[in-house]
N, C-alpha and C positions, 0 to 999 in steps of 0.2 A: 285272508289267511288260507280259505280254500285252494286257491290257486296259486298261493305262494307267491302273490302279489306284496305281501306286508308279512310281519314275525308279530306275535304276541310277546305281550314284554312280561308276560308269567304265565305255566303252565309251558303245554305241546300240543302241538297238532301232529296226529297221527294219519298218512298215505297209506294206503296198500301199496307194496314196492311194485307191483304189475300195472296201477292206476292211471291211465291218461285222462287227463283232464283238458277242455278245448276252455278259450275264455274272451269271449266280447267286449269291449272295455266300452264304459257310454261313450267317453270321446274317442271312437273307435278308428278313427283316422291316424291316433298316434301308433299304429302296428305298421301302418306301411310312409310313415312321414319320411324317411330317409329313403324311400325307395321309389318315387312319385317319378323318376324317369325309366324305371322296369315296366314292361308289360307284368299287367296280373299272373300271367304265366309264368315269365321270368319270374317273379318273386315266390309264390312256391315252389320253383326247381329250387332256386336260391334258400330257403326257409328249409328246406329239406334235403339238400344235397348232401349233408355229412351221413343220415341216416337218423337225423335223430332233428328235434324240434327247437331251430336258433334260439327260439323267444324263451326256450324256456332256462337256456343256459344263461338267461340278463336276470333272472326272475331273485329274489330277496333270499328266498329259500336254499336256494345250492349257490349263490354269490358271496363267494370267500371275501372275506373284510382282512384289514391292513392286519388288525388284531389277529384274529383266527387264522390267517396265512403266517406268523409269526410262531402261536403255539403249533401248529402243525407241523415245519420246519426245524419243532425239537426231534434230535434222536431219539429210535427206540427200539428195544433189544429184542429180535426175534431170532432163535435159536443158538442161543447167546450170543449172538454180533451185534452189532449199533449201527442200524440203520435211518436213514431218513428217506418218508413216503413220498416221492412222485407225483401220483399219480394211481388210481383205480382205473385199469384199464378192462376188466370182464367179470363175469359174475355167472355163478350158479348155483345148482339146489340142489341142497343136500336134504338127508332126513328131516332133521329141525330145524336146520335154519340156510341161510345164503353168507357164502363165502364168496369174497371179492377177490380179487387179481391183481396184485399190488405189485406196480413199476419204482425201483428204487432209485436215487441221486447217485449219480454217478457209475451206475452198474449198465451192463449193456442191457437195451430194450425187451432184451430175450430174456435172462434173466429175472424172474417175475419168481413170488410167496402168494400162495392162498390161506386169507386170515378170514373168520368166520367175523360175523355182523357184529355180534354182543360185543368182539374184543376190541374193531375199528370203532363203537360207538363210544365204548369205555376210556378210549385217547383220545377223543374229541372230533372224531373225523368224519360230522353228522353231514356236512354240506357236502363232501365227496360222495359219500352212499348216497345222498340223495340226484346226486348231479351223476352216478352211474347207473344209478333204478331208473329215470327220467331218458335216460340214453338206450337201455335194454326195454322200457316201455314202448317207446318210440320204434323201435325196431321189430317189436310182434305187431304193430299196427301198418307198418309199410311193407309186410312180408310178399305180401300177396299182390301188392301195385306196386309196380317199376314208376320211376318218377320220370318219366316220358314227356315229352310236347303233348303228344294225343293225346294221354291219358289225361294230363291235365287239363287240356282243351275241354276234353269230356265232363271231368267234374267241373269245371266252371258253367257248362253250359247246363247241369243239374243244379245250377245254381241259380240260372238266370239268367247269366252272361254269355252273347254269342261269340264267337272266334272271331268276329271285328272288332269288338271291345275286351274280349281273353288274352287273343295271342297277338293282334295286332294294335293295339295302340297302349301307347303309355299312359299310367294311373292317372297323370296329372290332368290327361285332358278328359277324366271319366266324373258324374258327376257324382253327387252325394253318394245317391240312392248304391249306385255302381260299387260306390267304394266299398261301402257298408257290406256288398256281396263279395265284395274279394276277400275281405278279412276275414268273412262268415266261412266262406268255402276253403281259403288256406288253415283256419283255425279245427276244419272237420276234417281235411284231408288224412291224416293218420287214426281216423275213424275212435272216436276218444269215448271211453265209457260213461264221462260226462261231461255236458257244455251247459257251461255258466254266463248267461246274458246278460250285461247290464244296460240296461233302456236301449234292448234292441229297434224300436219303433221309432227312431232316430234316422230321419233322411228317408224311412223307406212311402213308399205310396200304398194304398190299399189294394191293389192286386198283388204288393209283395208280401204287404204283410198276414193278406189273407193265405198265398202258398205258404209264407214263415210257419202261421199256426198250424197249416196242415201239415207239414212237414215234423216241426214236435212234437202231435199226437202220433202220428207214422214211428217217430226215433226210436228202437229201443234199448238206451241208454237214460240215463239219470238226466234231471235239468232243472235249472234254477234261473229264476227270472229275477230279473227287479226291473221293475217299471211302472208307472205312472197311467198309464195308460188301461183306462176303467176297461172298453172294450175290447184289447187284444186280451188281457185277465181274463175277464170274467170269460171270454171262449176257449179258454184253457182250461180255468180253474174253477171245476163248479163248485169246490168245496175251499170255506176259508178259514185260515186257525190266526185267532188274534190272540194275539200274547201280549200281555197288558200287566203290572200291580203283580208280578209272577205268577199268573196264571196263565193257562192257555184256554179259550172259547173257541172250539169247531163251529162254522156254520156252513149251510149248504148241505147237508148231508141229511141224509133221515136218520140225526142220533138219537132221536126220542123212540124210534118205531120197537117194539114189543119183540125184543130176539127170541128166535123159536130154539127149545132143548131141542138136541138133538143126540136119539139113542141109539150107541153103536153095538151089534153084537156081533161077535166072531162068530163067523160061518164054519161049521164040523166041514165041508168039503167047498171047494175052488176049483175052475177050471183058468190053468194056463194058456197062451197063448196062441199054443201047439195044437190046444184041446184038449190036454192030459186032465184028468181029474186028482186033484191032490187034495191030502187027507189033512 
């Protein structure tokens, strides 16, 4: 549900609309199974060509169903006319909140209404805000890298991967370990505030997995594992919460050790930066 992999069938899960989230799937070979004749390379240009992150427009969360493509396609009256939405083509920030960029049926492309969040959420139009937060996400993380051959040569090979097996050969003849870095590195390429593993330690060998862990204590970004694997754990995680019987038990941590009080008093004078003494 974190990643919008699956919906809760009660409640909500709550994005920051600026949120990128990267995401490893254990059987991590289904991100690029359709693409096993692309170089690695090709597939992140490919992955990233529009500006914004293909995988994440298949994902449960912004993929309109028969149903909800139906109620959407009712009219509805903005400025007193009877419109039907389109399409959310851009977005931006206001004081309180974010107003979308609404393309209507049948009206020319140019012709666009800015409707604020609360009122697209209040007609049901939760997958489109989410499927244009997800596209303006994706775009503050690719601001600053051109999606180039070079460039991507480059991050593959901070992955791992040399320009023999980056840019010149196809996925299919790459082996596990290889693959397992392609997904890794096209899933980090729009530099994602967090990346969520599951059984990363799948295919790789212990010189990868030894750079893997060096690399997530280096990230700083959020991360979430799930894995099996006692040893690549515990060199992550020195501290464990088992949650059990609805409780939760920390261990690893010195949570018994004696916290010292600690007494603050305001200082009559400070000296700034500058030097200045303020009173």
């Amino acid at each position: 549900m974190l990643t919008g992999e699956s919906e809760p069938t009660t409640g909500t899960v709550w994005r920051h609309t600026n949120m990128r989230i990267a995401y490893l799937a254990q059987h991590a070979f289904h991100h690029i199974e359709k693409h096993l004749d692309k170089t690695p390379n090709e597939y992140i240009q490919w992955r990233y060509q529009t500006g914004e992150d293909k995988e994440d427009l298949e994902k449960v969360h912004v993929k309109v169903t028969d149903e909800e493509k139906k109620a959407m396609d009712q009219a509805i009256t903005v400025d007193g006319v009877k419109r039907v939405v389109e399409n959310l083509v851009g977005r931006r920030k206001t004081k309180k909140t974010y107003e979308y960029e609404v393309q209507w049926v049948g009206l020319d492309p140019t012709i666009t209404t800015w409707l604020p969040r609360y009122k697209l959420e209040d007609l049901g139009f939760h997958k489109l805000i989410a499927a244009c937060d997800a596209k303006e996400a994706a775009k503050a993380g690719l601001v600053a890298r051109p999606l180039t051959q070079k460039n991507v040569e480059k991050h593959l090979e901070d992955f791992g991967l040399e320009a023999e097996f980056g840019t010149h050969s196809r996925m299919r003849g790459l082996s596990g370990g290889q693959k397992v870095k392609v997904v890794l590195a096209a899933a980090m390429w729009n530099k994602p505030h967090m990346l969520v593993l599951d059984e990363p330690t799948n295919y790789l060998d212990r010189d990868s997995l030894g750079a893997l862990a060096n690399a997530i204590k280096e990230y700083g970004g959020g991360v979430v594992v799930i894995t099996h694997n006692a040893e690549f754990c515990d060199g992550l995680c020195p501290e464990v919460w088992t949650v059990a019987d609805g409780t939760c038990t920390p261990t690893g941590h010195n949570w018994n050790a004696k916290l010292e009080k600690l007494n603050w008093k305001a200082e009559e004078e400070t000296t700034d930066a500058l030097g200045n003494t303020v009173k």
